[in-house]
N, C-alpha and C positions, 0 to 999 in steps of 0.2 A: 504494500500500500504506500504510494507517496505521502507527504510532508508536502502540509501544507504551505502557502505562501505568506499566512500571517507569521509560520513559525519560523519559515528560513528569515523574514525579516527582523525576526527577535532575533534570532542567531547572529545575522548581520550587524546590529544595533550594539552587540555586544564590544568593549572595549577592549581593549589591552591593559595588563596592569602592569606600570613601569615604577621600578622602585629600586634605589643603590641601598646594596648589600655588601657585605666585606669583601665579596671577590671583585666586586666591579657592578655595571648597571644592568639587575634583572626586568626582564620581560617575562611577562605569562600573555602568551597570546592564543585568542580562540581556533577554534578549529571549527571550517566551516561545514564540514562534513557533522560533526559531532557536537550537541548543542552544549556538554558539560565538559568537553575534553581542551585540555590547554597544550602550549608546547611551551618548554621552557627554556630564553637563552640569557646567553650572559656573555656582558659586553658585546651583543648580536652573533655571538655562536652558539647552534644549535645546542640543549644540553640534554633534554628527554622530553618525551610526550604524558600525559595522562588522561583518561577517560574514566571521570568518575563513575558515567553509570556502566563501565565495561573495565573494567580495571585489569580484565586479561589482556586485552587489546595493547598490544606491544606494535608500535610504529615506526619504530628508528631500526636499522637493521643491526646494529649490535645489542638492541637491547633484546631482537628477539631469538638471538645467539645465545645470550648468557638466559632466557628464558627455558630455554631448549637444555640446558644443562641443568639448569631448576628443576625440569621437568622431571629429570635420567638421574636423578642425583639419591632421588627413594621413591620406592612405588608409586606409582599414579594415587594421589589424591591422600597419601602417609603423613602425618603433620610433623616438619622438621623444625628444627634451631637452626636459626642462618644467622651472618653476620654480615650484615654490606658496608663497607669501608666507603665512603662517598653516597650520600644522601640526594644530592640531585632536588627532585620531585618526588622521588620517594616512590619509584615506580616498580622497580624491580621487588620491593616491599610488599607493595598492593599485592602484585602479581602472585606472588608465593603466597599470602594471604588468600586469596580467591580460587586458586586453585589446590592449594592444602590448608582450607581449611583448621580450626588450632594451632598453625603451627605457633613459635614464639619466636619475636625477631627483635634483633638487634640491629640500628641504624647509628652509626658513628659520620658525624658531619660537621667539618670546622667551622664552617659559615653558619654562626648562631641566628644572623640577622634573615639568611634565606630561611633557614626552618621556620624562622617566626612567618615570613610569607606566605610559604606553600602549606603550614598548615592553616593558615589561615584562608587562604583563597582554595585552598585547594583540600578539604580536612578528610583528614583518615577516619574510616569506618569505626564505631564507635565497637564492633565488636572485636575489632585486628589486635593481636596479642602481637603489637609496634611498639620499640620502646626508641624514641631518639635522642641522643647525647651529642650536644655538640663541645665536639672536643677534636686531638690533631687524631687521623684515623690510626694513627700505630701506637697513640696514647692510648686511644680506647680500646682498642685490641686488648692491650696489655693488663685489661681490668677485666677480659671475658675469662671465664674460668675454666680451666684447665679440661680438654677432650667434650667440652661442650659443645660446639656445633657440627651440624652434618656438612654445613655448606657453609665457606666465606667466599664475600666476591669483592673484589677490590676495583673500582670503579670513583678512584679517584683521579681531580685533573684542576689544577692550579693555575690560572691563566693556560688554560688548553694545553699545559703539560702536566704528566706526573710526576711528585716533587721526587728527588731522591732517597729519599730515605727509605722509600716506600719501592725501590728495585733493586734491595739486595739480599743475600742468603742470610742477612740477621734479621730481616723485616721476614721472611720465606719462615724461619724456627718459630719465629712468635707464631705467623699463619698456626703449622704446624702442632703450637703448643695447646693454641685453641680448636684444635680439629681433633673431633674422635676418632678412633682409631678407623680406616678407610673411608673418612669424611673427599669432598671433595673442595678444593681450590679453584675459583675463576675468577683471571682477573682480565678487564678492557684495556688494552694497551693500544697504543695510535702510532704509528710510525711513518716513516716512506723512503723513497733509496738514498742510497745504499742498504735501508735495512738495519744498520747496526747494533740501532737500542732493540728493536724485536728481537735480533739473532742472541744480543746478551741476555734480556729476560729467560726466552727459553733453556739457555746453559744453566741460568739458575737457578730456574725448578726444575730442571733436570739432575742437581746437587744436591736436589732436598727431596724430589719424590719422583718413584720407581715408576711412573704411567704419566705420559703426555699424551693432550691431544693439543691441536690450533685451529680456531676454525676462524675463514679469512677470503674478504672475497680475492679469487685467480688474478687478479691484475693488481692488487696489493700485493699477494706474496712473488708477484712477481716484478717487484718491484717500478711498477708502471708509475703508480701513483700513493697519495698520501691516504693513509685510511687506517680502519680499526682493525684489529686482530683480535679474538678472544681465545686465550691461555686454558685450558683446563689440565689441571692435576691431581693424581690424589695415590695412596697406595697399594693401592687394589686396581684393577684392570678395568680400564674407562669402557663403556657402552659407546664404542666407535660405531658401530656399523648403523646404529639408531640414529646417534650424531648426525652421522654423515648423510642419512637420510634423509632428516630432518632438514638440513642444512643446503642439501640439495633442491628442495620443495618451495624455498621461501622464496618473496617476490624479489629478490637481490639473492642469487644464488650464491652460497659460499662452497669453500671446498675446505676437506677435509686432512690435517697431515698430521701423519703420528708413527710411531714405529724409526727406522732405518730412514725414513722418506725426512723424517722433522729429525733425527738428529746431522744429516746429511746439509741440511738446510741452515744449521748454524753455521756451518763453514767455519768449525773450531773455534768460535769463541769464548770466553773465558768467561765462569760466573763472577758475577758482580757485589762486591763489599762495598761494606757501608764506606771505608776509608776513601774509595774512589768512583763511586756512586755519583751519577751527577742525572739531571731533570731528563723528561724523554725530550726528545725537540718539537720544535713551536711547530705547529702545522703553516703550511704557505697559505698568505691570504685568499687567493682562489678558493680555498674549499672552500670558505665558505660563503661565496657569492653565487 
């Protein structure tokens, strides 16, 4: 049944909300398709989408990457402990929410000033077992207790890079210390050629855990252009072939590497210490125009 025209004109009529937060100038801007759903950027780079009344509805192609590993991470619909390092919109949150149902989640997010935004303009289901702390995300980690979560995803990004602290084998142990024993690891990394910072991330969760996977659209890992990769790790034997399916099906098709094929692809790099740790690099202004 169509939608009607007095209601696309409310939709229409709807504003944008512009407000400076500690990272810089956020947007919640509507979505015309969707009469509750916003995008969120900052500084005018995209940052995530939300859809109140559809809260699975994942729009950005990596977020429905790291969904897709949410999904593989414990039975269909099994209520987990996740822990998302980087807050956003708070979408990957909803998402696990709506789709497992009880789970309990932890959202660590430095930008106290955006949380106050997004929950406000934008508020969490009054049933979601959400808990958000804004704090730095390796701080907060560092208060989750010990083999508690099933899932961390680290989806942080500091003026459109991720800071360093948070790409090396001592930020990988804490992961680690908060992950139950065959919990899963995923984190959103951005890169473009040469490649570097991607090929070092995966050396070192390749130093801290026995199963990788990358999933990543064919022209990023090919180093064509700038773009998202997403990291999965954990110490038990990842559900590739489901991934990869999954992964294959979405309307931005990603591919799949793991095994011989993703250590072959670091091209020998070394994992990364905090001592020499440095930010992932700035995306070129093109992306996002």
């Amino acid at each position: 049944m169509g939608r009607s025209k007095g209601s696309r004109r409310e939709r229409e009529a709807v504003e944008s909300v512009v407000e400076q937060v500690d990272g810089g100038l956020a947007e919640l801007v509507p979505d015309r398709d969707r009469p509750r759903a916003r995008t969120l950027l900052i500084d005018g780079a995209p940052q995530s989408h939300v859809d109140l009344d559809d809260p699975a509805h994942l729009a950005f192609e990596y977020q429905r990457r790291l969904g897709h590993v949410a999904d593989l991470a414990a039975p269909a619909g099994k209520p987990v402990h996740a822990v998302h390092l980087g807050g956003g919109a708070l979408t990957l949150a909803r998402y696990v929410a709506a789709t497992r149902p009880r789970s309990t989640q932890q959202v660590v997010e430095r930008d106290a000033a955006l949380v106050r935004l997004v929950r406000r303009e934008l508020p969490l289901d009054p049933g979601a077992r959400i808990r958000v702390r804004a704090a730095d995300a390796r701080e907060g980690l560092a208060k989750v207790p010990d083999a508690w979560a099933d899932l961390v995803v680290a989806d942080v990004f500091s003026g459109a890079r991720t800071p360093a602290h948070l790409t090396s084998t001592e930020f990988l142990d804490e992961v680690r210390r908060a992950l139950r024993p065959g919990g899963v690891y995923a984190a959103n990394l951005a890169d473009g050629p040469p490649l570097a910072h991607l090929r070092g991330q995966i050396a070192t969760a390749a130093a801290r855990f026995a199963h990788l996977a990358l999933v990543a659209d064919p022209a990023v890992l090919r180093g064509k252009r700038f773009g998202n990769a997403v990291l999965v790790a954990s110490d038990l034997p990842l559900p590739v072939a489901e991934l990869t399916r999954r992964a294959a099906s979405d309307p931005h098709p990603g591919r799949v590497e793991h095994g011989r094929s993703l250590t072959d692809f670091t091209g020998g790099a070394a994992p990364v210490v905090d001592a020499a740790a440095v930010a992932s690099p700035a995306p070129p202004a093109s992306v996002f125009r």
